[in-house]
Structures are given as structure tokens and as C-alpha cells.
C-alpha positions in Angstrom: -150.8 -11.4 -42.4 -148.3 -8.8 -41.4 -145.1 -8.2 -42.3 -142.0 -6.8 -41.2 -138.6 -5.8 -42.9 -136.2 -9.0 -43.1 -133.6 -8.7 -40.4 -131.0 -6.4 -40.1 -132.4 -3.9 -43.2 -133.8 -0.4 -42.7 -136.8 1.2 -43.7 -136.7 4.7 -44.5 -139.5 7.1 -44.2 -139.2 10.4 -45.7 -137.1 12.1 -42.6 -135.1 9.2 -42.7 -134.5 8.8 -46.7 -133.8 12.9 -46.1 -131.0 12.2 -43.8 -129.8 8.9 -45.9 -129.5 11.4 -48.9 -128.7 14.2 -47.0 -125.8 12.2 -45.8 -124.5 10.9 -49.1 -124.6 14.4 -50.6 -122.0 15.5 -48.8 -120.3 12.3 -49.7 -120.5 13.5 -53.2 -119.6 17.2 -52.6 -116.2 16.4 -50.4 -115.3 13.8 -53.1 -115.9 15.5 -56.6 -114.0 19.3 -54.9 -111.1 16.8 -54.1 -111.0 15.6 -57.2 -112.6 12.2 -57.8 -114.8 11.2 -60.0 -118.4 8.7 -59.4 -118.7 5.3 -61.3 -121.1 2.7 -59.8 -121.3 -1.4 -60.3 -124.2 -4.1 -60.9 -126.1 -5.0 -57.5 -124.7 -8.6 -57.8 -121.3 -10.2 -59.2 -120.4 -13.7 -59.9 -119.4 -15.5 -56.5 -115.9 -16.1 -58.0 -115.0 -12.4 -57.9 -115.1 -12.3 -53.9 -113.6 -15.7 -53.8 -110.4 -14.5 -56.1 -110.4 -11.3 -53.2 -110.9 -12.8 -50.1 -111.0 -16.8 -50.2 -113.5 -19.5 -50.2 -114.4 -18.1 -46.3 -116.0 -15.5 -47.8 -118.8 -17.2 -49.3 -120.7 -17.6 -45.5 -120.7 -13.9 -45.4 -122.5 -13.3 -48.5 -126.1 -13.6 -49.7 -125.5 -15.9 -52.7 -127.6 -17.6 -55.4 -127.8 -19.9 -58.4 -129.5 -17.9 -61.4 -131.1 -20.0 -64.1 -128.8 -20.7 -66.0 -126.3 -22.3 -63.3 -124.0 -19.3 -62.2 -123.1 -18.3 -58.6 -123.9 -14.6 -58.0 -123.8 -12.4 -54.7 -125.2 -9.7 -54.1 -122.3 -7.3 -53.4 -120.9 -6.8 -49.9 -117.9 -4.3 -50.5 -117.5 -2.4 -53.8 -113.7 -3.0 -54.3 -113.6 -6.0 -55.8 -116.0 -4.2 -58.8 -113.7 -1.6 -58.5 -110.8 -4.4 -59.6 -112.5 -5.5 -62.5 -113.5 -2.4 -63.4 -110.3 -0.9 -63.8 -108.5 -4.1 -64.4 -110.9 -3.9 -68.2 -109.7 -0.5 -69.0 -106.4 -0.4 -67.3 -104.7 0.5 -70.2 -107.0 3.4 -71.4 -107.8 4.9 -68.2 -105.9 8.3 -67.7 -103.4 8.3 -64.6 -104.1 9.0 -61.9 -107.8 7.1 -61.4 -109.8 8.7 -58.5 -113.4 7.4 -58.2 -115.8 7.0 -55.6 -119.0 6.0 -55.0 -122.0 5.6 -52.6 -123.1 2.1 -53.2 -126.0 -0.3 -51.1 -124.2 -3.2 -49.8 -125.3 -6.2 -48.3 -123.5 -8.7 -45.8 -124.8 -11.9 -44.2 -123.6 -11.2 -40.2 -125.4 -10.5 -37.3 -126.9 -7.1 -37.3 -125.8 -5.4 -33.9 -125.2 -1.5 -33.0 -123.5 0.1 -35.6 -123.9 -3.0 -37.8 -126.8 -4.2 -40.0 -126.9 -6.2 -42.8 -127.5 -3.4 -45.8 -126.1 0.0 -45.6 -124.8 2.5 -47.6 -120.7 3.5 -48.1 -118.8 6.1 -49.1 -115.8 4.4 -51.0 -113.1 7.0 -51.7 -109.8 5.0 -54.6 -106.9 6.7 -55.7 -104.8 4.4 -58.5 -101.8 4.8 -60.4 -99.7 6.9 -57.8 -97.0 4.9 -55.9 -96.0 7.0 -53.4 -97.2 8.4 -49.5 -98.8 11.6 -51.4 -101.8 9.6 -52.5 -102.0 7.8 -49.1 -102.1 11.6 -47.2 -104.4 12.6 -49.8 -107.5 9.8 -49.4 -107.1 10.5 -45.5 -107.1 14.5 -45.9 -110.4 13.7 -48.3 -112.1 11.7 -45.4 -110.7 14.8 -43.0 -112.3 17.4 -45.2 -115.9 15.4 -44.9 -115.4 15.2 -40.9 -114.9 19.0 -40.9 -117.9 19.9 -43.5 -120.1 18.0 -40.9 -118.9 19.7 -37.2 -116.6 16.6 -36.6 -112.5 17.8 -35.1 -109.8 15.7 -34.1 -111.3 15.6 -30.6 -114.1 13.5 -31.9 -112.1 11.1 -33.7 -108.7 10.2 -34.9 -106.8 8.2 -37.7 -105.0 5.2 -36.3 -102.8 4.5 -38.7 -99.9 2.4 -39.2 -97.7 0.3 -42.3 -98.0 -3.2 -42.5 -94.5 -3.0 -43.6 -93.2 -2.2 -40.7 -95.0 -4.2 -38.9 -93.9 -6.9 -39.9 -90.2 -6.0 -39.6 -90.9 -5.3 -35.8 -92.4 -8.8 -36.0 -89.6 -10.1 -37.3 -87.2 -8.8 -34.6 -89.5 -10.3 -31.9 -89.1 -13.8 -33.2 -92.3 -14.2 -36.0 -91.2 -16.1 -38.6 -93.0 -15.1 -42.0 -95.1 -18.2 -42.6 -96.8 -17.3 -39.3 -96.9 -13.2 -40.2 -100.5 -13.7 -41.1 -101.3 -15.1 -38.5 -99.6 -12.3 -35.9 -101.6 -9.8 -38.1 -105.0 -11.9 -37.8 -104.2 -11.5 -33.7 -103.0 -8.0 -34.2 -106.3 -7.1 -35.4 -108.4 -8.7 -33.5 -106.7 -7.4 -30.3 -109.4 -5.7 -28.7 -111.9 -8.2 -28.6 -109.8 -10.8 -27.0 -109.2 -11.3 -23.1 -104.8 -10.8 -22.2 -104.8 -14.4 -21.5 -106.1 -15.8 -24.8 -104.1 -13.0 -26.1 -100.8 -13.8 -24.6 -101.8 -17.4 -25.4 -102.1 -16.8 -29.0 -99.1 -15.3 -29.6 -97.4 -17.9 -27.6 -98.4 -20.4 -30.4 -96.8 -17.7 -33.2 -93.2 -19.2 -31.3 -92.7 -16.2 -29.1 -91.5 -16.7 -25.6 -92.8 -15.2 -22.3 -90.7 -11.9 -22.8 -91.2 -11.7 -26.2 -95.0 -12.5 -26.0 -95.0 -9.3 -23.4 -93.1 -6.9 -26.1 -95.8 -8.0 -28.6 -98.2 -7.1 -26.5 -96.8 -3.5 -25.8 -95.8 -3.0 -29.4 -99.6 -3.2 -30.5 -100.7 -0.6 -28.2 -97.7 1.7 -29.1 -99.5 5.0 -30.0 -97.4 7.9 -30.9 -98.4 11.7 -32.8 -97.8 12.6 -36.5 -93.9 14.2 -36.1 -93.2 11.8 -33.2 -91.5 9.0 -35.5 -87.9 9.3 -34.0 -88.9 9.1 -30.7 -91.1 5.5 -31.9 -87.6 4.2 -33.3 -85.7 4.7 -30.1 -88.5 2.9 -28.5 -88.6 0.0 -30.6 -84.7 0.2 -30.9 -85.6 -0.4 -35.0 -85.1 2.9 -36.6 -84.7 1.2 -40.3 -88.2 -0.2 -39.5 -89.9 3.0 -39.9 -88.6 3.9 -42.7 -92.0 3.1 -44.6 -93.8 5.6 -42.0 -91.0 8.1 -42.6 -92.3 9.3 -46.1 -96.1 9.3 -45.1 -95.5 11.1 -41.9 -93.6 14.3 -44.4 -97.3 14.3 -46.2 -99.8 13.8 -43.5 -98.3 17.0 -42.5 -97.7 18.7 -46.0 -101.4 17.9 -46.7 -102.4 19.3 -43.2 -104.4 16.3 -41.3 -101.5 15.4 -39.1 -103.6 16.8 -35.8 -106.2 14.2 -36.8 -103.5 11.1 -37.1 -101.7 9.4 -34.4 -99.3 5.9 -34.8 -100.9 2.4 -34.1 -98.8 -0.5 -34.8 -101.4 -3.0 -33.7 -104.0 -1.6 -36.6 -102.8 -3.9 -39.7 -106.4 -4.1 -41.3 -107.1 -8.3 -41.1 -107.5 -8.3 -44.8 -104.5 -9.9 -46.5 -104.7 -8.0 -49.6 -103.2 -5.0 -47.8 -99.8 -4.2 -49.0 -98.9 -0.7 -47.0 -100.2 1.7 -45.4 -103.7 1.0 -43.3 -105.5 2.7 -41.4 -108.8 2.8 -39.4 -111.0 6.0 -38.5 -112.0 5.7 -34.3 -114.4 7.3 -32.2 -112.2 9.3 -29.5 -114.0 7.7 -26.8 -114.4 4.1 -27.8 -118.3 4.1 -27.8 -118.6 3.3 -31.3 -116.6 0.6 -33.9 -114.3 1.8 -36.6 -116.0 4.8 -38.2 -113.8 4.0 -41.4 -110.7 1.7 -42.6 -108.3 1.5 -45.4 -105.1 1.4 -46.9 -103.1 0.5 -49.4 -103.7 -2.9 -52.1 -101.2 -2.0 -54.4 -102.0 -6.2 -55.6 -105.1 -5.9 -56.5 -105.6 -5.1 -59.6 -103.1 -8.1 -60.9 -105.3 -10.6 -58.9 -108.2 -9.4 -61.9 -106.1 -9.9 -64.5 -104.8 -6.3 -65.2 -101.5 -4.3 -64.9 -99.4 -3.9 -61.5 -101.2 -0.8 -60.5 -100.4 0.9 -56.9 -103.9 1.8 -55.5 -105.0 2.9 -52.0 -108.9 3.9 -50.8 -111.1 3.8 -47.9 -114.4 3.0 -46.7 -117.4 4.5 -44.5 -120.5 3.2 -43.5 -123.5 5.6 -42.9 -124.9 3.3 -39.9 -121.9 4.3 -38.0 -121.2 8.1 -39.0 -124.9 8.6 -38.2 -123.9 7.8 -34.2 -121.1 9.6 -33.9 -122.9 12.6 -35.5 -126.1 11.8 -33.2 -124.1 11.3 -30.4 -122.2 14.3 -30.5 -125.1 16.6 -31.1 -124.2 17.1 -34.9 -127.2 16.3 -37.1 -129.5 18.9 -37.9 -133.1 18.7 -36.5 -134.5 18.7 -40.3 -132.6 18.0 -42.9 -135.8 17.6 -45.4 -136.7 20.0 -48.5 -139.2 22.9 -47.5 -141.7 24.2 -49.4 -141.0 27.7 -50.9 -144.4 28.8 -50.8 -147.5 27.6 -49.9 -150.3 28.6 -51.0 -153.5 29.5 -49.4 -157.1 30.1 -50.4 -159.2 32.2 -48.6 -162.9 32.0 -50.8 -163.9 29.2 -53.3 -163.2 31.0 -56.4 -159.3 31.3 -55.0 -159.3 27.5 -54.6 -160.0 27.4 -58.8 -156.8 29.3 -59.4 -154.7 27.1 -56.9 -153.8 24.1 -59.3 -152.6 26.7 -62.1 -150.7 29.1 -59.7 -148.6 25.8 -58.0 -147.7 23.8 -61.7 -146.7 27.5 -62.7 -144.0 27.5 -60.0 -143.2 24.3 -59.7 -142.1 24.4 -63.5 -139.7 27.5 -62.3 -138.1 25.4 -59.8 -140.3 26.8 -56.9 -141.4 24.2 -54.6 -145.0 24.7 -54.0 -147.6 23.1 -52.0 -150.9 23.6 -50.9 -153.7 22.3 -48.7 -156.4 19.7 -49.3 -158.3 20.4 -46.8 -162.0 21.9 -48.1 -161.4 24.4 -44.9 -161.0 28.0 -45.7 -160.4 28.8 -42.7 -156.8 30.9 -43.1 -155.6 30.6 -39.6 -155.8 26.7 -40.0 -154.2 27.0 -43.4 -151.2 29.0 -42.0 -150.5 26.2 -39.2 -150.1 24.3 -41.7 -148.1 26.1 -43.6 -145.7 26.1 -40.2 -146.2 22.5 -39.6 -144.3 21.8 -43.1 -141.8 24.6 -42.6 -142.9 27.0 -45.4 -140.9 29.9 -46.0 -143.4 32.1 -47.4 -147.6 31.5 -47.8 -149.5 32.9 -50.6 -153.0 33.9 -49.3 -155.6 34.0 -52.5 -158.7 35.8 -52.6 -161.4 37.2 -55.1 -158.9 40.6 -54.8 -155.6 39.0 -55.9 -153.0 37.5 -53.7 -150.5 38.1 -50.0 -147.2 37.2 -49.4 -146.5 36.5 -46.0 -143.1 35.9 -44.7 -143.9 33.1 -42.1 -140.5 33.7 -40.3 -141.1 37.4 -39.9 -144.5 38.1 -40.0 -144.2 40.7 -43.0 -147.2 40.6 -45.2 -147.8 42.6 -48.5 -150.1 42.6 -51.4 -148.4 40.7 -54.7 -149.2 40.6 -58.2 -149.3 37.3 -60.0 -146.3 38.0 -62.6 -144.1 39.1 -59.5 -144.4 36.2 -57.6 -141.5 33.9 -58.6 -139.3 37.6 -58.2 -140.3 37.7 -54.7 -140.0 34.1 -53.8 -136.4 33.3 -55.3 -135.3 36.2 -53.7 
């Protein structure tokens, strides 16, 4: 019988696992030189902890079970609501401000499509405990300083980012009353994916008339630069409506990202736990999904049972990061760990001393490998010393042993003791 890997998961062979990891390690680099700190969750969480975040809707997007004794698990789908509990427990002794991350596996019950699969890997960046716009500038200009470290510039993708604040006093202007907000932020988001007509016929039903259905159309497509707030007030004729915006826009500048941010009042991030601030991370020429999204959920952490607690984060898939990189010509051809040495032996005698010489360098952090072929035939040996990306061989004989530098050419006589010397070097 053969089998296959259930649908919508990955397997990763060692090129692939070397750009999963290679990936996630500068994850961890960006996030610990900006200051946050790694924590990590169980693999699976009691059912009611997504219910309490998002509602009982929730459940059809999970993989859930019944352990044996009787309680309704998940397996974990997004890492905030860990997060939550997590701090929600230790609210009181955690020190101020709390920046984590972490790189968890998640797993989601939808149907797997480009740039969407049903377990990948994300890069969730929190900052709690400050309630003000610096904190908000700061999680972007984290995600910024990863884009950079990889090749990415604001011609590759920008921050669409808006305030769900002032939204919905836009909204309000137009004619939404606030029992039917949600439901203007639900079309808000999903604007893209609908036709004009279902669209103008969706906001009819919020109580909006022709005209009024046609300015709500216009307002979510408004798009306007970092610095460019005024002229977005005169527009909208509601300068007091941006007054949210006007505090953010001072530290997206102060913090030095505002050439990757532009305005969007029509991204409001569908999840109702939002509270400020959102945002979403898009490919500049629309080939790909959201890259990444966040924002603010200054509620959160009361819905767990802990403190009010201002908090704002963000989250990145690898699936789609790894287009955009591969589309844009941006990952490396081999990201995988090459040998330092490899060593070679020329006679049969050499071959004895191979298994001593290797766990000798490998136990001074010198990856070594070698061949286990019975051929010693050197010019073989030395391919395959290339095919692995060597830096140096070691060529053994009855006389002692030759560095070659496989990137040059350079080859000397070496003794023994002087080995690691040479190769660190």
C-alpha cells in the first residue's frame, strides 16, 4: 500500500527543512535584536479557548477531538489565543512592557490552495503593556527590519494600514448605524473578493442609499502615503476622524518605515477582537495574498480572565513569504550547512585513520564528512567533495595528510595537530 502526506501538509526533505529553518532563523534574529523575547504553547488547547476568541464558527475551521476523558481539544490554528492565557496567568508578575514571539506549527481545517495549506509555520511578533502608537510603529518597523535582512524594499511590498476607529466614524457619517458596524467591516474586508454589484448590494442592505452606497465604495479604496493625513481629511471632509491615525502617522515616521506604509481605510482586519490600529502586509503587484496582518486587541487579555492590558502583534506565514521571496529572485540557491572538510583517503591504511581524524573535528565543532565509497580513486573522491559543497578536502596517505582549498585550487602538505588551525581559519 502506498501512502501519501494527508492533504494540504508538506514534507520536507533536507533542502527543504534547510530553507524551513533557514527561514525561521532569521525570524529569531530580527525578533530577539528588536527586543522580544521567545515563549512557545502546547500543540493543542481545549476547544473553549478559540470559542471565547472567535465564536462557536470557529469550531468548522479547526481539527478538533474528544480525548479520553471527555474534553474538547484543537490542535492550535493561531498562537494568540495561548498567548492570552499565557499572559492573562502571570499578568500581574510579568515585567512591563511584554514582547514575545514565536515560530509555532499551526494547523487549520480550509482548503489548501496557493499560498495556503493546512499546516505551516508563523512568525508571531506581541508587544503588551504600552497604550500608545509607539508600540504599534514599533511591531511594523520589526516586520520592516526582517523584509530588509532578506532583499525585500518597499517596491516589493507595502503596509496597508488603517484604524478601525476611524473607520467606523467615516461609517458613521455615511449613514451605518453601530449595530450593523460589524457587519460594514465583514464587507470592508472582504472587498476584493466580491463582484461591484454584490458589493454595492451588500452595502445597500447596511441602510445606505445609492449615493451613499457609491461613497462607501470610494472610501474603501482611499489609499494615501505616510505624511499625507491632511490631505485624507479634506477628502473625507472629517478631519476629527483621523485623529486616531494622527498619532501613528508622527511614529511610523519617527521609527523610520513610513516609505513602506501607505493609508487603507477598507483594510479593518474581519476579526472582531480588533480594537485599533490594523494592518495587512501586500505584495506590490497583487500576485500573492496578504504576506502578513495585525493590529491592535487591546481586549484580549480581559476576555482570559486577566487585567485590561493594551497589546498589539502581527503574523506571517512562511507558505507565503517563500513566494514572494521566490518570485522575486530572493532565495539563495543553497541555504544547507556545508561540510568544512572532507576527508579523503588515498591507500587503505589512510582509510583506518578516517573514523578518528572526523570524530576529532567534529567534537571541535568542525563539520566533517567523508566518503563510503571502497573507491580510492582521489579524483572521484574530490567530485564528491564538490557535489556536497566542501570547503576544503583532506587527502590522507601512508606520508601524512593535504589540504586542498576546493574553491581555489591551493594545496599544501598539513600536519595532524594543525588541522583544526587551518580549517577555522
Amino acid at each position: 500500500m502506498k501512502f501519501q502526506a494527508p492533504k494540504g501538509t508538506r514534507d520536507f526533505y533536507p533542502a527543504d527543512l534547510a530553507w524551513r529553518n533557514h527561514l525561521t532563523d532569521a525570524w529569531r534574529r530580527v525578533s530577539i535584536r528588536n527586543g522580544f523575547e521567545q515563549v512557545d504553547g502546547p500543540v493543542y488547547e481545549s476547544l473553549d479557548l478559540y470559542k471565547a476568541k472567535s465564536g462557536e464558527g470557529i469550531v468548522s475551521e479547526l481539527f478538533h477531538f474528544e480525548d479520553r476523558g471527555g474534553r474538547e481539544l484543537a490542535i492550535r490554528p493561531e498562537f494568540t489565543p495561548t498567548l492570552a492565557r499565557m499572559v492573562a496567568a502571570k499578568a500581574n508578575s510579568l515585567p512591563k512592557p511584554i514582547k514575545w514571539f514565536c515560530t509555532p506549527n499551526l494547523c487549520r481545517a480550509e482548503r489548501p490552495q496557493r499560498g495556503r495549506v493546512r499546516e505551516h509555520w508563523q512568525w508571531n511578533i506581541d508587544m503588551l503593556g504600552v497604550d500608545g502608537p509607539s508600540a504599534d510603529a514599533e511591531v511594523i518597523a520589526t516586520a520592516v527590519d526582517f523584509f530588509q535582512s532578506v532583499g525585500l524594499t518597499p517596491s516589493h511590498l507595502k503596509f496597508k494600514v488603517s484604524h478601525r476607529e476611524t473607520v467606523r466614524h467615516i461609517l458613521n457619517k455615511l449613514g451605518v448605524p453601530d449595530d450593523k458596524m460589524l457587519d460594514a467591516f465583514g464587507l470592508l474586508d472582504r472587498r476584493d473578493k466580491v463582484e461591484p454589484a454584490e458589493f454595492a448590494k451588500d452595502a445597500a442592505r447596511l441602510g445606505l442609499d445609492a449615493d451613499r452606497v457609491d461613497r462607501f465604495e470610494q472610501t474603501s479604496r482611499m489609499k494615501y502615503r505616510v505624511g499625507e493625513l491632511a490631505r485624507l481629511g479634506q477628502v473625507i471632509g472629517a478631519d476629527e476622524s483621523l485623529r486616531d491615525l494622527e498619532a501613528l502617522d508622527e511614529q511610523l515616521q519617527a521609527f523610520g518605515v513610513a516609505d513602506w506604509c501607505e493609508y487603507d481605510l477598507g483594510i479593518v482586519r474581519g476579526l472582531a477582537y480588533y480594537t485599533g490600529t490594523v494592518f495587512e502586509v501586500h505584495e506590490v503587484s497583487g500576485a500573492e495574498r496578504a504576506v502578513a496582518g495585525g493590529g491592535r486587541y487591546d481586549k484580549l487579555i480581559e476576555l482570559f480572565g486577566g487585567p485590561a492590558t493594551p497589546a498589539v502583534g502581527f503574523g506571517m506565514g512562511d507558505v507565503v513569504i517563500s513566494l514572494v521571496m521566490q518570485d522575486k529572485g530572493l532565495v539563495p540557491d543553497s541555504v544547507e550547512a556545508v561540510p568544512d572538510v572532507f576527508l579523503i583517503a588515498a591507500t587503505d591504511d589512510a582509510a583506518g585513520r578516517i573514523p578518528a581524524l572526523a570524530t576529532s573535528l567534529r567534537r571541535q565543532n568542525i563539520h566533517a564528512r567523508f566518503s563510503y565509497k571502497t573507491t580510492r580513486n582521489v579524483g572521484k573522491l574530490l567530485k564528491e567533495a564538490a557535489v556536497v559543497s566542501a570547503r576544503f578536502a583532506v587527502i590522507l596517505d601512508d606520508d601524512g595528510m593535504q589540504l586542498k582549498n576546493l574553491a581555489t585550487g591551493e594545496q599544501s602538505q598539513v600536519a595532524a595537530e594543525d588541522l583544526p588551525t587551518h580549517l577555522k581559519s
